[in-house]
Kinemage of the C-alpha trace (Angstrom):
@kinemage 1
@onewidth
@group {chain A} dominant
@subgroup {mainchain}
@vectorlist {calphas} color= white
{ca unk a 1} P 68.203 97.023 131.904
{ca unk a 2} L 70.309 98.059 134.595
{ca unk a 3} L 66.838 98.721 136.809
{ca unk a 4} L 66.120 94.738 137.187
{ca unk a 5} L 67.239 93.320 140.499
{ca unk a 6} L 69.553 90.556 140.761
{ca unk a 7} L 66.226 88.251 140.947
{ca unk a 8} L 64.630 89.505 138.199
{ca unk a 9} L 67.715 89.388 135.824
{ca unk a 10} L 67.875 85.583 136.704
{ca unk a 11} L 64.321 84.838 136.082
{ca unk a 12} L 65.040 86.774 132.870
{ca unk a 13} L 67.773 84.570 131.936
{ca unk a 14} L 66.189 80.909 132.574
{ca unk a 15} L 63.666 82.381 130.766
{ca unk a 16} L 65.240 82.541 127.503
{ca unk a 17} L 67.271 80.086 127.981
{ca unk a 18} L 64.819 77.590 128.730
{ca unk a 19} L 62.471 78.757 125.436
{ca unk a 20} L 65.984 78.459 122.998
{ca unk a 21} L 66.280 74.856 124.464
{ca unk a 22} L 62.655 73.690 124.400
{ca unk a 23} L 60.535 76.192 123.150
{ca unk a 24} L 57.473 76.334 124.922
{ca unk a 25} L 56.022 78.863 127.743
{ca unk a 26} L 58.117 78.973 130.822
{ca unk a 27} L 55.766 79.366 133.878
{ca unk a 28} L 56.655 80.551 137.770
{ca unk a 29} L 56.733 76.755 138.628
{ca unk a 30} L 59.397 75.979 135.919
{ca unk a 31} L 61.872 79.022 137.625
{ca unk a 32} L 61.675 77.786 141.315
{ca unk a 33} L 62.014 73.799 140.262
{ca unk a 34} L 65.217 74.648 138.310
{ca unk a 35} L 66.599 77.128 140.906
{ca unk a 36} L 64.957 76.238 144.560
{ca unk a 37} L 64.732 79.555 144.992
{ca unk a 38} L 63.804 80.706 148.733
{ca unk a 39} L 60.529 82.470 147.499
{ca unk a 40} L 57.354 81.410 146.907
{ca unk a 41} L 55.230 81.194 143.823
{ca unk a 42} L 53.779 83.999 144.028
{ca unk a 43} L 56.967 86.242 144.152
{ca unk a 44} L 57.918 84.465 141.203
{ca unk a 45} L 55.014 85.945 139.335
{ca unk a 46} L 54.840 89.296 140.497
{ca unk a 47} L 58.404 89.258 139.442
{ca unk a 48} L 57.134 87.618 135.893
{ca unk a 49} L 54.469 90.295 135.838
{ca unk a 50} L 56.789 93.008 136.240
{ca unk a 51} L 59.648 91.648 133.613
{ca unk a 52} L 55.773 91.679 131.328
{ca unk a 53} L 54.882 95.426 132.078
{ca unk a 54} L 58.903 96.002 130.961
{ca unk a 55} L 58.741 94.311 127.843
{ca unk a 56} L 61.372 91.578 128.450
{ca unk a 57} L 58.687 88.815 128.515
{ca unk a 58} L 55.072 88.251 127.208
{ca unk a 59} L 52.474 85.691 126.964
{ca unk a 60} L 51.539 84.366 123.625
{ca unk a 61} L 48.184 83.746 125.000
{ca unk a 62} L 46.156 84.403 128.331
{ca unk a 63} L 46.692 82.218 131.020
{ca unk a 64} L 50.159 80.802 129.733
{ca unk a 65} L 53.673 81.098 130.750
{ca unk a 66} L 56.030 83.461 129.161
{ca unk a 67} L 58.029 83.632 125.844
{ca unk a 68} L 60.588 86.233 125.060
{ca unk a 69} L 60.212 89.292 123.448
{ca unk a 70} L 63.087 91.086 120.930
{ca unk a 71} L 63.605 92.855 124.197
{ca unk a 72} L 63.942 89.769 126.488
{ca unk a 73} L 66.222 88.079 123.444
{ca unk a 74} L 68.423 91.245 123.415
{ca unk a 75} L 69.108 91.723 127.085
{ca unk a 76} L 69.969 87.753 127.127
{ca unk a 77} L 72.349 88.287 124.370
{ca unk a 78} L 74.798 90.972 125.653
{ca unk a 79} L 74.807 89.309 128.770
{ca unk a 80} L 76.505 86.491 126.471
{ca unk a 81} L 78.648 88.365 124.706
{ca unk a 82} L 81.819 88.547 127.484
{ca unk a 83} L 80.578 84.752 128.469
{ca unk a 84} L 80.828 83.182 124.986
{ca unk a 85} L 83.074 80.353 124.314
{ca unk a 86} L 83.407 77.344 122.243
{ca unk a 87} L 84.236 73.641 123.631
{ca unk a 88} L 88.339 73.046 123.046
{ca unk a 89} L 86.370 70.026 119.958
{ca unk a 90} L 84.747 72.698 117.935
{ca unk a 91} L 87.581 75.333 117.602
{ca unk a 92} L 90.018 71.986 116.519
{ca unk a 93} L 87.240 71.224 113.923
{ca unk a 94} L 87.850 75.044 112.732
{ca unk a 95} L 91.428 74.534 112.654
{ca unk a 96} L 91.063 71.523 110.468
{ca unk a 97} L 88.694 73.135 108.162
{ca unk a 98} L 91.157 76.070 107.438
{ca unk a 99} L 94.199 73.842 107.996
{ca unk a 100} L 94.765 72.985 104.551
{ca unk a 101} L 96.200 76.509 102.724
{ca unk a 102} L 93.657 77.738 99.863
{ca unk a 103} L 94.533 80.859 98.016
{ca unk a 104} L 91.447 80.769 96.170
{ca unk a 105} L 89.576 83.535 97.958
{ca unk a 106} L 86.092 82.801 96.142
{ca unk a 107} L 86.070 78.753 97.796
{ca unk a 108} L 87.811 79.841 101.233
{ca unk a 109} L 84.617 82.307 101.728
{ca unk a 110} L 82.328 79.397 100.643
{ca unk a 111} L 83.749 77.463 102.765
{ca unk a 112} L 83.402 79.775 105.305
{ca unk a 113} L 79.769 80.274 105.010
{ca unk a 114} L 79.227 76.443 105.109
{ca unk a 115} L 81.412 75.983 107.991
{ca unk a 116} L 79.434 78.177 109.894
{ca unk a 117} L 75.828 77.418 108.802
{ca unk a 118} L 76.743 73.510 109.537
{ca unk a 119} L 78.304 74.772 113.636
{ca unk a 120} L 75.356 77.159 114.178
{ca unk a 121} L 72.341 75.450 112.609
{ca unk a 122} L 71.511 78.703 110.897
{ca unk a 123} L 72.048 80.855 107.578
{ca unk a 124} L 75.026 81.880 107.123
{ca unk a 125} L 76.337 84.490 104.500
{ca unk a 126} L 80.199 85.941 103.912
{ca unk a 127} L 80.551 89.304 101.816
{ca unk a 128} L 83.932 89.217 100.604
{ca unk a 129} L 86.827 92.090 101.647
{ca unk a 130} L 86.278 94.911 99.440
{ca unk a 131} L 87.960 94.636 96.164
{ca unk a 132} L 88.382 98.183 95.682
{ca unk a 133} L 90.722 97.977 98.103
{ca unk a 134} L 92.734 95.050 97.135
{ca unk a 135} L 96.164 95.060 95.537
{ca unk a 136} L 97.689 93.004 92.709
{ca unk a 137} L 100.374 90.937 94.382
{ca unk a 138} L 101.761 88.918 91.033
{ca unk a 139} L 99.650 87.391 87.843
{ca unk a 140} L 100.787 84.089 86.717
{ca unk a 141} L 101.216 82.782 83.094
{ca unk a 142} L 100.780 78.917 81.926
{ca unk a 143} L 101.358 78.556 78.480
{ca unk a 144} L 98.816 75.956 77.747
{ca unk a 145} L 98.842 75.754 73.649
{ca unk a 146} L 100.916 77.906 70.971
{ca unk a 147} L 97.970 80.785 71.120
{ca unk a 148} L 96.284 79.803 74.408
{ca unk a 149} L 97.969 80.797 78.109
{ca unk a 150} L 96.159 80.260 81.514
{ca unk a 151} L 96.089 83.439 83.266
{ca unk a 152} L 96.094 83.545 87.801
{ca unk a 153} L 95.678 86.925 89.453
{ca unk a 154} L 96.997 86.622 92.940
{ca unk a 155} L 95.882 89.728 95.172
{ca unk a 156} L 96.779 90.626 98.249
{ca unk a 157} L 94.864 88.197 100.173
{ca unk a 158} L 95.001 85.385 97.765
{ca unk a 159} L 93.650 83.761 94.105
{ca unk a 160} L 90.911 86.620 92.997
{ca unk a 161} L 90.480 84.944 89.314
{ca unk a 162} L 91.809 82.958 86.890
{ca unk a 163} L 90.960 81.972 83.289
{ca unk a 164} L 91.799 81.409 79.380
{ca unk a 165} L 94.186 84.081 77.284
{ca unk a 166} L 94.138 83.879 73.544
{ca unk a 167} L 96.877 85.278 72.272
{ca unk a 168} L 96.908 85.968 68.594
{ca unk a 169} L 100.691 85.222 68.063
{ca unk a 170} L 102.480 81.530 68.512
{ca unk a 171} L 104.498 82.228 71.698
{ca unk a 172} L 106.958 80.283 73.117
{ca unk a 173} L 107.356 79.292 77.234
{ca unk a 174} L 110.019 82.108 76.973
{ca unk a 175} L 108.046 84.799 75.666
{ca unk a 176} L 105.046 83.718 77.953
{ca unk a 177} L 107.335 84.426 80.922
{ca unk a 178} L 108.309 87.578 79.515
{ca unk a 179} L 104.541 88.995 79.806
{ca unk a 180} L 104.261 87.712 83.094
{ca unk a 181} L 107.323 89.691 84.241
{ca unk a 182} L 106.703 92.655 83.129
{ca unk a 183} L 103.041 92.900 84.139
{ca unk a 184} L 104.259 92.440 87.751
{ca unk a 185} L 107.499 94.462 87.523
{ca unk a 186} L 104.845 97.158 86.374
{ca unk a 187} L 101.485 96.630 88.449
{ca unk a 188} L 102.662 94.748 91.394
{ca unk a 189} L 101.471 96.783 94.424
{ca unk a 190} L 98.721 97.929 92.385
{ca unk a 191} L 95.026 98.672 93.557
{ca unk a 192} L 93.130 96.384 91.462
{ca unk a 193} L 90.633 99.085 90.293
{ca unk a 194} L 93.099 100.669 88.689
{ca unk a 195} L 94.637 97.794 86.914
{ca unk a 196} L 91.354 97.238 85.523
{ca unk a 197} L 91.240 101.338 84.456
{ca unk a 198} L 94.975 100.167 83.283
{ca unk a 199} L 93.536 96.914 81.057
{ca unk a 200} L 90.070 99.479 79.320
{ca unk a 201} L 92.804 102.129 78.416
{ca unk a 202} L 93.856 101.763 74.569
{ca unk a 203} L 96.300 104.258 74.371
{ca unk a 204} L 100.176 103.112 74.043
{ca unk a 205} L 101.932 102.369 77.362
{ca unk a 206} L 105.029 100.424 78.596
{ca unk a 207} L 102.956 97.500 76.884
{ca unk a 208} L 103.385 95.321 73.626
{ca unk a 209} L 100.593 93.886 71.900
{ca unk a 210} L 100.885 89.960 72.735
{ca unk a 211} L 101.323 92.145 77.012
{ca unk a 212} L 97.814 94.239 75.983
{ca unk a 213} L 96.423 90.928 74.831
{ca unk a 214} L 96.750 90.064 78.233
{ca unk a 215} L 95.993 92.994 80.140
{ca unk a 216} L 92.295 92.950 78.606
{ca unk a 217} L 91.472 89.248 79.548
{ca unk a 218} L 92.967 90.527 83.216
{ca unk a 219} L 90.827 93.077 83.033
{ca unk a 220} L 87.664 91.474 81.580
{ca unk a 221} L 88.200 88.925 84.774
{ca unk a 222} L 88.572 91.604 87.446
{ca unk a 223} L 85.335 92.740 86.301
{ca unk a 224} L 83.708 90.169 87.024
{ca unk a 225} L 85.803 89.951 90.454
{ca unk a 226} L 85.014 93.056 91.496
{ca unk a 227} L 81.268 92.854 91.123
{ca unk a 228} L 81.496 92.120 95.020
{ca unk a 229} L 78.929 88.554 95.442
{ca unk a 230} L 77.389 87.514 99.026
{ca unk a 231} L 78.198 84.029 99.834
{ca unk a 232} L 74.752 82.215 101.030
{ca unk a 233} L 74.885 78.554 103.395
{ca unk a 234} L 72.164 77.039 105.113
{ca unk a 235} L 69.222 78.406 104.140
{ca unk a 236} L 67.566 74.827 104.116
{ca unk a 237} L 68.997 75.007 108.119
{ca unk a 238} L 66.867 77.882 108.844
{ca unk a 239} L 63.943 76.188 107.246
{ca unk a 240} L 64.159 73.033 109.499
{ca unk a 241} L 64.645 74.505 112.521
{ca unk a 242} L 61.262 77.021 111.539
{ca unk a 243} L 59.252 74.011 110.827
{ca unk a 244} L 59.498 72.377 114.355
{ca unk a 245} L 56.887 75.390 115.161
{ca unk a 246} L 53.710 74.134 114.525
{ca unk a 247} L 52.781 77.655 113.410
{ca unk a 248} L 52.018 79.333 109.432
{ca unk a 249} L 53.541 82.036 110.369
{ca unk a 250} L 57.285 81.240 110.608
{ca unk a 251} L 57.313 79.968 107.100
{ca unk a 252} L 55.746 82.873 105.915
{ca unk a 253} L 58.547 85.196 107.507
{ca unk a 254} L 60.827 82.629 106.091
{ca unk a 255} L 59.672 83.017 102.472
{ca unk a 256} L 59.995 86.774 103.514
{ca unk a 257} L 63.692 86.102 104.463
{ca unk a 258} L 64.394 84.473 100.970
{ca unk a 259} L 63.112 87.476 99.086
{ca unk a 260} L 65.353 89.717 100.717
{ca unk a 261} L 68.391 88.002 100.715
{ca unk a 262} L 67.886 87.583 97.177
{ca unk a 263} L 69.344 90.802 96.480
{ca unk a 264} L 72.504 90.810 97.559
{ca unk a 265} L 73.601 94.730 96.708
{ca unk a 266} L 69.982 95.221 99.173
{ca unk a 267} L 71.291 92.779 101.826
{ca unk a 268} L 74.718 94.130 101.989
{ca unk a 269} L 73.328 97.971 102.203
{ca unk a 270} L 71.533 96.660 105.430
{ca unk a 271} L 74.199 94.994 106.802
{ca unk a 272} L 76.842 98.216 106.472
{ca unk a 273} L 73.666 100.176 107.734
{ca unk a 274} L 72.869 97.945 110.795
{ca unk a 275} L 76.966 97.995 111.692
{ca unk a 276} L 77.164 101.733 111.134
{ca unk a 277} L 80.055 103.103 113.172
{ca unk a 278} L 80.585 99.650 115.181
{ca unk a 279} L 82.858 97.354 115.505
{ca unk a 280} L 83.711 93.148 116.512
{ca unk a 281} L 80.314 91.793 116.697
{ca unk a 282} L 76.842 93.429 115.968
{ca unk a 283} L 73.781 91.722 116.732
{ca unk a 284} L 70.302 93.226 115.061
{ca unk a 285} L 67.237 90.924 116.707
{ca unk a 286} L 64.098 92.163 114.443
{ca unk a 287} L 65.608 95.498 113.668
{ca unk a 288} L 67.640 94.527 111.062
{ca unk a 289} L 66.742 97.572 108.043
{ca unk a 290} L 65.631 95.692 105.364
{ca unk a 291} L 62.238 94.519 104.531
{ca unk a 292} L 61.660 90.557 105.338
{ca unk a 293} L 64.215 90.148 108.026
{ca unk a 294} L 61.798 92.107 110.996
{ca unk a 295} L 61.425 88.108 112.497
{ca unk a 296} L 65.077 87.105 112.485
{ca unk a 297} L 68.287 87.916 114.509
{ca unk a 298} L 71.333 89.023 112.393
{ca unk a 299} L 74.582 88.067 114.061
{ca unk a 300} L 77.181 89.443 112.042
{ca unk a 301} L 81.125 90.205 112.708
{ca unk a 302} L 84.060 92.358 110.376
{ca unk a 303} L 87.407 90.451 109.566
{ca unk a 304} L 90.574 92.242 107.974
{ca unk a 305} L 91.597 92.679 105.256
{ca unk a 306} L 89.371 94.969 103.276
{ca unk a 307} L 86.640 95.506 105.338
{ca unk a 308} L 85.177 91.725 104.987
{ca unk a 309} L 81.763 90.435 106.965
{ca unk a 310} L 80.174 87.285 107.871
{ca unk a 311} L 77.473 85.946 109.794
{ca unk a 312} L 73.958 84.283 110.651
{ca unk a 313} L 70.542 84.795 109.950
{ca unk a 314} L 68.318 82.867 112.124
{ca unk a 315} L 65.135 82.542 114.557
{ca unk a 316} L 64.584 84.683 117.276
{ca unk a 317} L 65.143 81.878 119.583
{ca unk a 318} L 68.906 81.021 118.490
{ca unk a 319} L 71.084 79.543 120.425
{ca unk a 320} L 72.763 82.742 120.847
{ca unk a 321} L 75.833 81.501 123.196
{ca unk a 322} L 76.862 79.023 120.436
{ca unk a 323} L 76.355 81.446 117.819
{ca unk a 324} L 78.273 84.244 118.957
{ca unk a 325} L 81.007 82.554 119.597
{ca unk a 326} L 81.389 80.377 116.529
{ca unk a 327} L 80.937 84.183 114.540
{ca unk a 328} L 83.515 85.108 116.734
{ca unk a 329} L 85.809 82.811 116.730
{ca unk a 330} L 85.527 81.740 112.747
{ca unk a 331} L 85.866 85.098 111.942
{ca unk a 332} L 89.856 85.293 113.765
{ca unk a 333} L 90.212 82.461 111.604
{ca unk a 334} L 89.250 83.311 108.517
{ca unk a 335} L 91.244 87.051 109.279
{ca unk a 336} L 94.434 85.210 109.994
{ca unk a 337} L 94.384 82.960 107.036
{ca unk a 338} L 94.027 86.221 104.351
{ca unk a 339} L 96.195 88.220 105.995
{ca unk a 340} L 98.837 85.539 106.211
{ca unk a 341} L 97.986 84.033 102.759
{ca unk a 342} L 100.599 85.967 100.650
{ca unk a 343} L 103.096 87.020 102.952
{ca unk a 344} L 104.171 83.163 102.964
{ca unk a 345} L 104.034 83.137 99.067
{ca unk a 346} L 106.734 83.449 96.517
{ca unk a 347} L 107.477 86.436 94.325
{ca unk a 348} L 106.372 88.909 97.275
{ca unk a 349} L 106.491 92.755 96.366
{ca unk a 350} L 109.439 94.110 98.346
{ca unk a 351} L 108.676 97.557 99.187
């Protein structure tokens, strides 16, 4: 990459630029009436000819301009990646999506994920901080009938689960409390797999029954918590913007697409796989490992805490300036509002 002359680096550039933006062939003539360069035609094409003998630029068919290659789209996209930036409007209409506190982690991820399909136009997916990793802040108790108590587990980062306890015994408000209490005096601080080890263990602890009671609806919901989901947006955005090719074969790799990101333990493998060792934002255009994915670009970036990642999935041609910096800049957001989303809370672990 380094080899291409100044010239040929710009010619590059309007190149891919120009097929994101209108998608057709861009020929020599296109390049010198958008720059005026000082050259004729012909140096325009020899320069075309030699970005095509590099791989940066092909022709879909003889005797038409050029289109982009995976090699092309990649060269374009870390010359992006120190020029990103999103218009003052859009980060404000980030601000306002977050600005209203959730401590349900489960909807602030979905909301995440739609957030960023709607800004970007393309699939977007959010795997969830690791829950291995999280620890039990506080459970809350709301005694809701005489045998029936509503049971919150706050983590670390926010509202993992909540749900129904049946208790066997009529308990009063008092005695509700009292479980609460001395589930967090006990577990607070706690790494959640090990509550859960905590709540399958029958033999006698610091525990009373109506506090066991409890302990295995905790743990029968952290089970399902910690069966770690991949939130999916925007697939139907993908489609659209596939169907303004007149071609078969983007809706084939499409269907492709939806087969693999079907399984979600697969998808998730690939995406630790492609980000192996790396860090902020990773970009995998048609090298992404996992079978169906060869004709997309995978934008994807980590966020604290817990080792959390979201991203896109979309065409080749993305508009990867927008893109990268929406990932970017939604994933500071989204980082910021966990790690900040118990420290502000009551009841706080004081260590």
């Amino acid at each position: 990459m380094n080899a291409l002359s100044e010239r040929q680096r710009l010619i590059l550039k309007e190149i891919v630029d120009r097929y994101i933006r209108q998608r057709e062939p861009v020929s020599s003539r296109m390049i010198l009436e958008d720059y005026g360069l000082d050259v004729s035609s012909a140096t325009v094409r020899n320069e075309m000819n030699d970005l095509e003998a590099a791989g940066f630029i092909q022709k879909p068919y003889s005797s038409s301009g050029r289109i982009p290659t995976k090699t092309g789209y990649r060269f374009f996209v870390d010359w992006l990646l120190d020029l990103s930036e999103l218009t003052r409007e859009e980060r404000l209409e980030i601000v306002e999506t977050y600005e209203t506190r959730c401590l349900d982690v489960e909807e602030t991820l979905r909301q995440t994920a739609f957030l960023l399909s709607n800004m970007t136009g393309a699939a977007a997916f959010v795997i969830p901080p690791r829950p291995d990793e999280m620890r039990l802040d506080r459970v809350a108790l709301l005694r809701m009938s005489p045998q029936l108590a509503y049971l919150v587990i706050v983590s670390d980062i926010g509202v993992v689960e909540h749900g129904l306890v049946p208790l066997e015994d009529d308990l009063p408000p008092d005695d509700i409390k009292r479980i609460a209490t001395l589930i967090n005096e006990n577990l607070r601080g706690v790494n959640l797999s090990e509550v859960l080890q905590l709540a399958d263990d029958d033999t006698d602890g610091w525990y009373e029954r109506p506090v066991r009671e409890a302990l295995v609806v905790l743990g029968r919901l952290l089970q399902r918590r910690l069966q770690r989901s991949v939130q999916f947006e925007g697939l139907f955005h993908l489609a659209d913007a596939l169907q303004a090719v007149p071609a078969e074969e983007p809706m084939t790799n499409f269907t492709a697409l939806g087969h693999a990101v079907r399984d979600e333990k697969a998808f998730a493998a690939a995406l630790a796989a492609a980000r192996t060792d790396r860090e902020g934002i990773v970009v995998s255009i048609g090298d992404f490992p996992l079978e169906g994915v060869e004709e997309f670009s995978v934008v994807s970036c980590g966020f604290r805490p817990h080792a959390g990642t979201l991203g896109v999935i979309g065409p080749l041609w993305m508009d990867y300036g927008r893109t990268l910096s929406a990932v970017r800049y939604i994933a500071s957001r989204l980082e910021t509002l966990l790690l900040g989303s118990c420290t502000q809370a009551p009841l706080r672990n004081k260590q």
